[in-house]
Each structure stands twice: as C-alpha cells, then as structure tokens.
Residue, then its C-alpha position, 0 to 999 in steps of 0.5 A: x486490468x490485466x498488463x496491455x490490456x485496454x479496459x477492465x478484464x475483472x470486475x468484482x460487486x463490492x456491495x453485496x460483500x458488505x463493503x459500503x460505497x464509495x471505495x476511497x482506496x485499496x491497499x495490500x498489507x506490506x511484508x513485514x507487518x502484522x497481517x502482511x498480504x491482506x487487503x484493506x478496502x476503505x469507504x469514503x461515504x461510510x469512514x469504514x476500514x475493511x480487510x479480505x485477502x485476494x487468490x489467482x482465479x486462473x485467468x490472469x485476475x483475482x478473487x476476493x474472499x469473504x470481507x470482514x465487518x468494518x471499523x469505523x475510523x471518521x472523517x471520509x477515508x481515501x489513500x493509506x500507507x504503513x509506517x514501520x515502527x522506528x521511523x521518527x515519531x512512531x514507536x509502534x507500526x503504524x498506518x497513515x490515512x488521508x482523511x479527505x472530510x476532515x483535511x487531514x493525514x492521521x496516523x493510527x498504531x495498527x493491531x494484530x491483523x494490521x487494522x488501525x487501533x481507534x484509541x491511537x488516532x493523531x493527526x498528522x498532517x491538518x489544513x489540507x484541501x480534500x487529502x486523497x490517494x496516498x503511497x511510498x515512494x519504493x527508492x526513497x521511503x518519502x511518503x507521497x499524497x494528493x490534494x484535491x481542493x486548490x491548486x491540486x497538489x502532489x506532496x511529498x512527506x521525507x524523513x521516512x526509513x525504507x520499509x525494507x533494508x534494501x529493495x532489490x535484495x530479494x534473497x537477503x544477501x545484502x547484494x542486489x546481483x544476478x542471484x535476485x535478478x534470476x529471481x525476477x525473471x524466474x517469477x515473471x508475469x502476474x503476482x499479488x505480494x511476491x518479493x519480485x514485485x518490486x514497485x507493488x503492482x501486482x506484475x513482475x515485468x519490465x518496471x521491476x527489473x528497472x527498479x533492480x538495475x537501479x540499485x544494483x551492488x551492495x546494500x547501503x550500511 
C-alpha cells in the first residue's frame, strides 16, 4: 500500500515462492545484525522461518526475490523482533518470536544470515492466550506484543537498550541537528531500510521528521 493510497497498489502470490501459508508475519533484518536488510517471512500453519530481500519495481512498491527454504522452528509463528546482544540476559543477538500454539514468546540466538538457531530456543515469556504481532518501540527500545485470546491484550516488555545509540543521529555526530534533518528531507519519499526511515515504514514523510524533532540536541551518554 503506497502512502495515501486507499487499497493494495501490489499484491504479490507467496505460494508459488515456496512460502506456505498462513503468513504470521513479515520483518526486515535491522541495521546492525547479521543479515541486516533481509526479509523474514513467517508461516503460522507451517511454523516455517523464510528469508528474501525485496528492490524497487519503479512504481512506488517492491519485488521479492527468490525465497530461501525454511526452517521449522514449531509452535505457530506470528509477530518477531531482534534483540541486540548486551541487552539483560542476552549474550548473543538474538530474535524473539511469538508463538501463538504454544502461548508464548520464545528467543533464539540468531546465525550469520540473521536466521534463529534451533538448538538456542528459551522461552521467554509463557501462559499467554494466542501471542501475535510483536515490535519495538523506536523512543524507548520497550518491547511490545498482542495477545488474541482473553481480554486482548497490548503488552509492554521494558528493560530493553535501543538498538541504535541514538535514533535521529543519522550521520553518527551524536547530534541530531539540521545535518540529519537535510538527510531526512534529501531522501523523502519511499524507502526499504534507509537510516531516513526512522519509524521502520518503508517512507521518509512526516512521521519521521516527527520522531527527528523529538529527539532533537545531543545524543544521551
């Protein structure tokens, strides 16, 4: 869905890419870890982890590439988020998975291509009903996820360290100032992981420059 658009501009048949259905979720690879850009694509029906890359088709959406064959990790496979290593408790980069089968958030140290290693698999989280979508709050690094059974809950995981030094500061200076937002209008329009996009929606609009004036003066520390 391009921005102000009212329906689908793009729609693209997973099935004959291998990929099994039900789609859980969709995430791309963040900077900073192993594999950073790729898109994962996971099957709720199958419990299969997928990986593509995506690129520009000239009018505003995107290709997939070809899909690698999945890993079966179990459990009904629906929202995931990465976890840098050095945050409490993980030693390793990691990425956490909602398993909606099974009630729980698991976490698995991830390998060269960003892909969960089977062997590392801990729960992290038990006793929910049905855990779906999941992500990170960009300001605060707070891990966030649903829950479908029950009162359908939003909840909020904190103790997490931001992925990224500072957000905002995209040219490194530990400043966010009128250098990063040149950078922000320079690149205005779509993208698919460009430092510019700094809420992770594929768009370097209004929301972005938002988040930039938010955080606006020196980085922390």
């Amino acid at each position: 869905v391009v921005p102000g658009g009212t329906g689908p501009a793009r729609i693209i048949d997973l099935s004959p890419l291998g990929v099994a259905s039900s789609t859980g979720s969709l995430l791309f690879v963040p900077p900073g870890f192993a594999g950073e850009g790729q898109l994962k694509i996971l099957s709720y029906n199958a419990s299969q982890w997928y990986s593509t890359t995506v690129s520009p088709d000239g009018n505003g959406t995107y290709d997939l590439a070809s899909v690698a064959p999945g890993i079966f990790l179990g459990g009904g496979l629906e929202g995931a988020v990465y976890v840098s290593a050095g945050n409490p408790q993980f030693v390793a980069d990691s990425v956490l998975v909602c398993e909606y089968g099974t009630g729980s958030v698991v976490g698995y140290e991830v390998d060269g291509n960003g892909d969960p290693i089977q062997s590392t698999r801990r729960v992290f989280v038990s006793g929910l009903s049905g855990a779906e979508g999941a992500t990170i709050d960009p300001l605060t690094g707070d891990f966030l996820f649903c829950t479908f059974g029950g009162a359908g809950q939003v909840v909020r995981v904190s103790g997490f360290t931001k992925s990224e030094s500072c957000i905002g500061d995209i040219n490194g200076d530990a400043q966010v100032n009128g250098a990063d937002l040149g950078q922000v209008l320079g690149n205005w329009g779509d993208c698919a992981e460009c430092a510019e996009d700094l809420n992770g929606d594929c768009v370097v609009n209004g929301l972005d420059l938002g988040v930039l004036l938010s955080v606006w003066g020196p980085c922390p520390g």
